[in-house]
C-alpha positions as CSV (number, residue, x, y, z in Angstrom):
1,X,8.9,28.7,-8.9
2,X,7.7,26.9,-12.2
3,X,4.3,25.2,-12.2
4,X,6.0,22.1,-14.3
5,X,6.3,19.3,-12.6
6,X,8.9,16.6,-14.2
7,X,7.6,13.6,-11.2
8,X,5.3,13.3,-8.6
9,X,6.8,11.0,-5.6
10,X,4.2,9.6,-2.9
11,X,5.7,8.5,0.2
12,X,3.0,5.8,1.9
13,X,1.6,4.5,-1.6
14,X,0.2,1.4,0.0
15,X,-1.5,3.2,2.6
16,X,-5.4,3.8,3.3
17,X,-5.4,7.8,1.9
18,X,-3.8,6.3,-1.0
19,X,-6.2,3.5,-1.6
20,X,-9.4,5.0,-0.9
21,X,-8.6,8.9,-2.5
22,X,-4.8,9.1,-4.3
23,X,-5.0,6.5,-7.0
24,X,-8.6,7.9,-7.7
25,X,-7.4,11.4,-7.6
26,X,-4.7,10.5,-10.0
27,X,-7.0,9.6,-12.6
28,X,-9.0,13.0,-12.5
29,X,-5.3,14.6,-13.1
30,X,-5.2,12.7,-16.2
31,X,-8.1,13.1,-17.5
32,X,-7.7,16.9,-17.0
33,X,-4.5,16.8,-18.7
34,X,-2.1,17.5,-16.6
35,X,-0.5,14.7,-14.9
36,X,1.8,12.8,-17.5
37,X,4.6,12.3,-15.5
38,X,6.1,9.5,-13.3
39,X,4.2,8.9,-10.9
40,X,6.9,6.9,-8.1
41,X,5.1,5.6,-5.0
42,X,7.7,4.6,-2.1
43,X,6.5,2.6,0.9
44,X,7.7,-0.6,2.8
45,X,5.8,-3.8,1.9
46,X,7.6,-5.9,0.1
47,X,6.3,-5.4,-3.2
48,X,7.2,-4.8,-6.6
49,X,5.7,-2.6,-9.0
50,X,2.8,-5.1,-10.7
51,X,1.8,-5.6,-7.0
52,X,1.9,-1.8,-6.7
53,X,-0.2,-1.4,-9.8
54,X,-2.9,-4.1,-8.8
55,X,-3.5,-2.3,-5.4
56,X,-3.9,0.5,-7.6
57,X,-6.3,-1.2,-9.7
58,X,-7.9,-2.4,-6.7
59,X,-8.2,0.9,-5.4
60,X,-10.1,2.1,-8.6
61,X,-12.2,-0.4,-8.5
62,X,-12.9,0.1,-5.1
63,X,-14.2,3.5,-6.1
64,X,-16.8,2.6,-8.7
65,X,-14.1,3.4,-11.4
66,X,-12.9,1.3,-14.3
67,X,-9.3,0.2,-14.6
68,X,-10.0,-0.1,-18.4
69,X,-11.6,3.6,-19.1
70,X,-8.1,5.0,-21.1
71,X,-7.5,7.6,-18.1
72,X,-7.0,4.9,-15.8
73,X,-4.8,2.7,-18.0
74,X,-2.9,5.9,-18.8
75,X,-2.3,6.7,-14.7
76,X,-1.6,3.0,-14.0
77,X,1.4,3.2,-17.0
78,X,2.5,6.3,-15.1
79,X,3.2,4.0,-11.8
80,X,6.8,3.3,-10.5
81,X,7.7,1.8,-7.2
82,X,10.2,1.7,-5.0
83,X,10.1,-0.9,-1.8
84,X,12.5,0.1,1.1
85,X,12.9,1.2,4.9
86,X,12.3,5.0,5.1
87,X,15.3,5.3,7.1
88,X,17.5,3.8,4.6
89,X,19.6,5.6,2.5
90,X,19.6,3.4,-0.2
91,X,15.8,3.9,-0.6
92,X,16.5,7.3,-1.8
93,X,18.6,6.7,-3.8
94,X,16.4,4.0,-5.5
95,X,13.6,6.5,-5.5
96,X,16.0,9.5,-7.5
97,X,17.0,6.7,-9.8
98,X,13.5,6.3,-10.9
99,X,12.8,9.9,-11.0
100,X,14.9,10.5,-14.0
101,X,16.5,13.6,-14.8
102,X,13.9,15.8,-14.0
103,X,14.2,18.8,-11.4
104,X,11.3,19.6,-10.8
105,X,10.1,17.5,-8.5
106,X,6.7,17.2,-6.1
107,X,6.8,14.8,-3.0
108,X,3.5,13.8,-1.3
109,X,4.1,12.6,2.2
110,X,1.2,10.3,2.6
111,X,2.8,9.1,6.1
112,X,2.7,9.5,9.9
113,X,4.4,13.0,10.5
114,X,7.0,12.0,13.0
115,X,8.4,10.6,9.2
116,X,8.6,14.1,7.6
117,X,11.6,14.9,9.1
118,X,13.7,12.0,7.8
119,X,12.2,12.1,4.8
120,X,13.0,15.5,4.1
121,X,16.5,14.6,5.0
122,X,16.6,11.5,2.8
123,X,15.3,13.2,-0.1
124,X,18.4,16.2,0.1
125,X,20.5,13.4,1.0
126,X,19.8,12.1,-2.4
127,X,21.0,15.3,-4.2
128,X,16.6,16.1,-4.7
129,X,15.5,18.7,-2.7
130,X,16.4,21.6,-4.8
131,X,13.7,22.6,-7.0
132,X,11.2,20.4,-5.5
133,X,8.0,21.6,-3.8
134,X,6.8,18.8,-0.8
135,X,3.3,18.5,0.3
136,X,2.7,17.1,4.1
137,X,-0.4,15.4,5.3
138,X,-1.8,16.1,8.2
139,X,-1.6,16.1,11.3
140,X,1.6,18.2,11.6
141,X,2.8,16.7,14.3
142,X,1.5,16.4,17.8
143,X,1.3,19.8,19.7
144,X,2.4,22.5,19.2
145,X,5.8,22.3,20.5
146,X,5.8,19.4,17.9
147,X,5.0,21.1,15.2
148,X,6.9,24.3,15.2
149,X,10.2,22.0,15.7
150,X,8.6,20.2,12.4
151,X,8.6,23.3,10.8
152,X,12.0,24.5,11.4
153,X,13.2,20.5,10.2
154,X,11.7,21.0,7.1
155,X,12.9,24.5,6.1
156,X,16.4,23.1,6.6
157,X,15.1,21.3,3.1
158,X,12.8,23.4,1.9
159,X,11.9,26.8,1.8
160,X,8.4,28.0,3.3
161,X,6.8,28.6,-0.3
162,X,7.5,25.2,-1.0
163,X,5.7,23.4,2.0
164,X,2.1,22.9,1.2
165,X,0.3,21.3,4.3
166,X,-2.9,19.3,3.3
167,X,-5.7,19.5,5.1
168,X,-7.8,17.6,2.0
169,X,-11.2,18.6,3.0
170,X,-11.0,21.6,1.9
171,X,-11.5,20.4,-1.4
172,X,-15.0,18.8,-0.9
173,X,-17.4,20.4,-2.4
174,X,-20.1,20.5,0.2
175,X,-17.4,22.8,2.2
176,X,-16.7,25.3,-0.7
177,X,-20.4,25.2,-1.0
178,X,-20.5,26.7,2.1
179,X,-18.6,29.5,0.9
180,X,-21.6,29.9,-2.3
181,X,-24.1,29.5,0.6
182,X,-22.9,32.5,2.6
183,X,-21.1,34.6,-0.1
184,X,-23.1,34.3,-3.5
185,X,-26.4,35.5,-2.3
186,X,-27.7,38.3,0.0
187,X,-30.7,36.3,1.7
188,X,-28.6,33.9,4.5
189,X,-25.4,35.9,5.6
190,X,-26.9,38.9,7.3
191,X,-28.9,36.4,9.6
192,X,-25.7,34.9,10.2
193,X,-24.8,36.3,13.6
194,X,-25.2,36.2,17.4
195,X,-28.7,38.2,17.2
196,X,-30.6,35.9,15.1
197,X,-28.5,32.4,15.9
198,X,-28.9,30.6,18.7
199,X,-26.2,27.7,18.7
200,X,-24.0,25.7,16.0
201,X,-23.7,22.1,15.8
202,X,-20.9,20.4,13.9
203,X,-20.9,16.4,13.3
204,X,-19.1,13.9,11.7
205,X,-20.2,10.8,12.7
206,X,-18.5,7.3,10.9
207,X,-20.5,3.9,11.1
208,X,-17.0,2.3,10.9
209,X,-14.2,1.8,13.0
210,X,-10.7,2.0,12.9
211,X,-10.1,-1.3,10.8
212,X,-6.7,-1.8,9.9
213,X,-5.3,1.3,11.0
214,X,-4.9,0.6,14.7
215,X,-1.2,1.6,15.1
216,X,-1.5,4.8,13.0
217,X,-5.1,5.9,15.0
218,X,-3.3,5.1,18.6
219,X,-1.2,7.4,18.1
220,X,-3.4,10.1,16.9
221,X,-7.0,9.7,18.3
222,X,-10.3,12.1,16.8
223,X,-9.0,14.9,18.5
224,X,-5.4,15.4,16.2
225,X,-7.4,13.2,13.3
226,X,-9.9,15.3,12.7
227,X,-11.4,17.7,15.3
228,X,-8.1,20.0,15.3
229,X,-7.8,20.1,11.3
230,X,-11.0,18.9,9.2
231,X,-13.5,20.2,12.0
232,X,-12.1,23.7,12.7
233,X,-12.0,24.0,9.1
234,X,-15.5,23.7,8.9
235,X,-16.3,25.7,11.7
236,X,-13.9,28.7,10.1
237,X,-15.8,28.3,7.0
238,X,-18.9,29.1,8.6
239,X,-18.4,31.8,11.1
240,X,-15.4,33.9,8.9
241,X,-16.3,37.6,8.0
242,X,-16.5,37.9,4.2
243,X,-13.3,38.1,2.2
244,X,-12.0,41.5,0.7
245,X,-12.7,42.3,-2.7
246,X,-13.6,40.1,-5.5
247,X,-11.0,37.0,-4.6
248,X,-10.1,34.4,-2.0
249,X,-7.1,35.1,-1.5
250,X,-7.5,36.7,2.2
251,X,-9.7,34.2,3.0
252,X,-7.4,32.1,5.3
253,X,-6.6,35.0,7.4
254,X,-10.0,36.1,7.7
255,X,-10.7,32.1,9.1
256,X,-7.5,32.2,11.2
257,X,-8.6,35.1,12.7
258,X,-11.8,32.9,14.1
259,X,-10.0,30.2,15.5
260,X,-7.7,32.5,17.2
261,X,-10.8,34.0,19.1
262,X,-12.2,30.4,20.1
263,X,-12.6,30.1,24.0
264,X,-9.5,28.0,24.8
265,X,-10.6,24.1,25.6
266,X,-10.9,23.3,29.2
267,X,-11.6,19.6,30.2
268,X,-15.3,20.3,31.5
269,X,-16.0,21.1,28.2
270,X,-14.2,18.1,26.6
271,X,-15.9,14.6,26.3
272,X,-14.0,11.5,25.2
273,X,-14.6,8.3,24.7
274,X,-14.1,5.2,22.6
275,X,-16.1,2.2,21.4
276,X,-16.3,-1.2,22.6
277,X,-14.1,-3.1,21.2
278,X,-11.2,-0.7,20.4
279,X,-8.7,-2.3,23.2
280,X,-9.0,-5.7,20.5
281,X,-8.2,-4.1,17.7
282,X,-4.9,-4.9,15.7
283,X,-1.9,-2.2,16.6
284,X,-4.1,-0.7,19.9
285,X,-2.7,-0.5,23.3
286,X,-4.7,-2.8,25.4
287,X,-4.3,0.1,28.1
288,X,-4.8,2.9,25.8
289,X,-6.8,5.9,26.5
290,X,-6.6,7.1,22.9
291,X,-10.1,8.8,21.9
292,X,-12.2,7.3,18.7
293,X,-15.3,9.6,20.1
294,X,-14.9,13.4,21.1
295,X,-16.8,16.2,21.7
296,X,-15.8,20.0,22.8
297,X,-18.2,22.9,23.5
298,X,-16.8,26.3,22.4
299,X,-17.3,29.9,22.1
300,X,-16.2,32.2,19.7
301,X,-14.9,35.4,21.3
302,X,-16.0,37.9,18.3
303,X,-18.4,41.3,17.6
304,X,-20.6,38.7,15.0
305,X,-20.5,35.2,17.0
306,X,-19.8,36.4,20.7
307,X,-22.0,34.0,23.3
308,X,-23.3,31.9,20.7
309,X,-22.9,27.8,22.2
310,X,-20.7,25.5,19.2
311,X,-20.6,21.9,19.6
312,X,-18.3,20.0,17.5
313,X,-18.6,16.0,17.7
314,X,-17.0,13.7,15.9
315,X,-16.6,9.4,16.6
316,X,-16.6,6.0,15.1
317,X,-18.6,3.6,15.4
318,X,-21.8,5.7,15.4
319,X,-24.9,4.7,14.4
320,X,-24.7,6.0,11.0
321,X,-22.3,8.2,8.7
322,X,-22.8,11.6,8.2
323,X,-21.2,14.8,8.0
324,X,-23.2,18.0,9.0
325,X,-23.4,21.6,10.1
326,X,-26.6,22.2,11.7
327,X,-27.3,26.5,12.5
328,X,-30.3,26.7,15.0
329,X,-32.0,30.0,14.9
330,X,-33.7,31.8,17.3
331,X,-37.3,31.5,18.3
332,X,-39.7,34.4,17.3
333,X,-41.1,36.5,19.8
334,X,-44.9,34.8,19.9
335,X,-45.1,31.4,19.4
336,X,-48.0,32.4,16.7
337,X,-48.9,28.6,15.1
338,X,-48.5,26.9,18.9
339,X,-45.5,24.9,17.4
């Protein structure tokens, strides 16, 4: 499959990933060189493209960026729009009318993933799923009954080397520094095991809540947000054996094989919970039960990590915001200072 790319499409432009990361993210593409093509952004709010462009600008500006630096005026140029129901027909067809003549085409799913489906359909509908590559966010769908029927909905579309599911932290740089921590020195990984460790604690704790995004987050909750994609993630990264060989590219079986041999969740190792003032919040089920704070206790059923305790936390509304991965090692044999 070529690497060109003739326009990038972004389903859910007006969204929050696209206001507080896309439009920023765009920018570094340009100013790298290699985004210079239309740049469509399809969602349902009633706008037209200048008020899809000022969000954008807002967006920029929201990030410390300058909508005047040339890469920014460059990627706001770049911007189409389309405004229309997803389930609509004619919305597709508007969207492949902006596209061009182009081919090669990459679709960016920035939306709830019961939508995937229809999307996908809508786009080969329009005569533009061949060639194309789509990238899903996460989460991919709801369980896993959920998801595989996803999966086989979207290869009706697309083939499997053309799916690419996001799971955007593993593009942070304090997670691939985990990688240099543990891999690009000899000093820290051979202490890494159940002989000199004595538990794991994971935490991302947010001093916010959900804002705006009440009907999205009651339907998904911390656990399909971010403990079951951005957390095991982390957790992989820390307790997978070292790649093979001088590349990465074994690396996300060597981190699948972790989570598969994670002590299945049971609920007297599961604490949820929500903050006060959820029920009010725009979108929320005054009755819902959906989770803004969760915690799970694991254990990771392998020769290196076997009984070794693993917290993961993660909640809004906390009392600050941080992400972190604290390793607690084991206590010397004599207590020699009286600590």
């Amino acid at each position: 499959m070529s690497d060109k790319v003739d326009a990038l499409v972004i389903f859910g432009a007006t969204g929050d990933l696209a206001k507080l990361e896309t439009f920023p993210a765009l920018v570094g593409l340009v100013k790298r060189g290699v985004l210079d093509v239309p740049v469509v952004g399809v969602a349902k709010s009633g706008w037209g493209l200048e008020q899809f462009r000022d969000y954008a600008t807002a967006s920029l500006k929201l990030n410390n960026m300058d909508p005047g630096d040339p890469d920014a005026v460059k990627m706001l140029n770049l911007l189409r729009y389309v405004d229309g129901d997803l389930g609509d027909e004619a919305t597709y067809k508007a969207m492949s009318d902006q596209i061009g003549a182009g081919q090669q085409i990459l679709y960016y799913m920035e939306v709830p993933a019961q939508l995937f489906g229809r999307i996908a359909e809508g786009i080969a509908g329009a005569g533009r799923a061949r060639g194309a590559r789509v990238m899903v966010e996460k989460p991919f769908g709801v369980d896993l009954a959920s998801s595989r029927q996803l999966n086989d909905t979207m290869h009706q579309y697309f083939d499997e080397e053309a799916i690419f599911r996001v799971d955007d932290w593993l593009a942070f740089d304090p997670v691939e520094n985990v990688l240099f921590v543990r891999f690009a020195n000899s000093v820290i990984e051979p202490v890494l095991n159940r002989t000199y460790v004595h538990s794991i604690q994971i935490t991302m704790s947010e001093a916010f809540g959900v804002a705006d995004r009440g009907r999205f987050y009651d339907r998904t909750g911390a656990i399909r947000d971010v403990l079951q994609n951005h957390m095991l993630q982390v957790l992989a990264t820390v307790l997978a054996e070292p790649p093979p060989g001088r590349h990465l590219k074994s690396w996300r079986d060597a981190k699948q094989q972790v989570v598969a041999a994670l002590s299945p969740l049971t609920p007297e190792d599961t604490v949820r919970g929500q903050y006060e003032g959820y029920l009010d919040v725009d979108g929320v089920d005054p009755k819902s039960t959906v989770e803004t704070y969760v915690a799970v206790r694991l254990m990771a059923d392998t020769w290196r990590w076997a009984g070794v305790p693993i917290l993961i936390r993660a909640g809004k509304c906390m009392p600050v915001t941080a992400t972190d991965v604290t390793i607690t090692f084991k206590a010397p044999p004599q207590d020699v200072f009286g600590i």
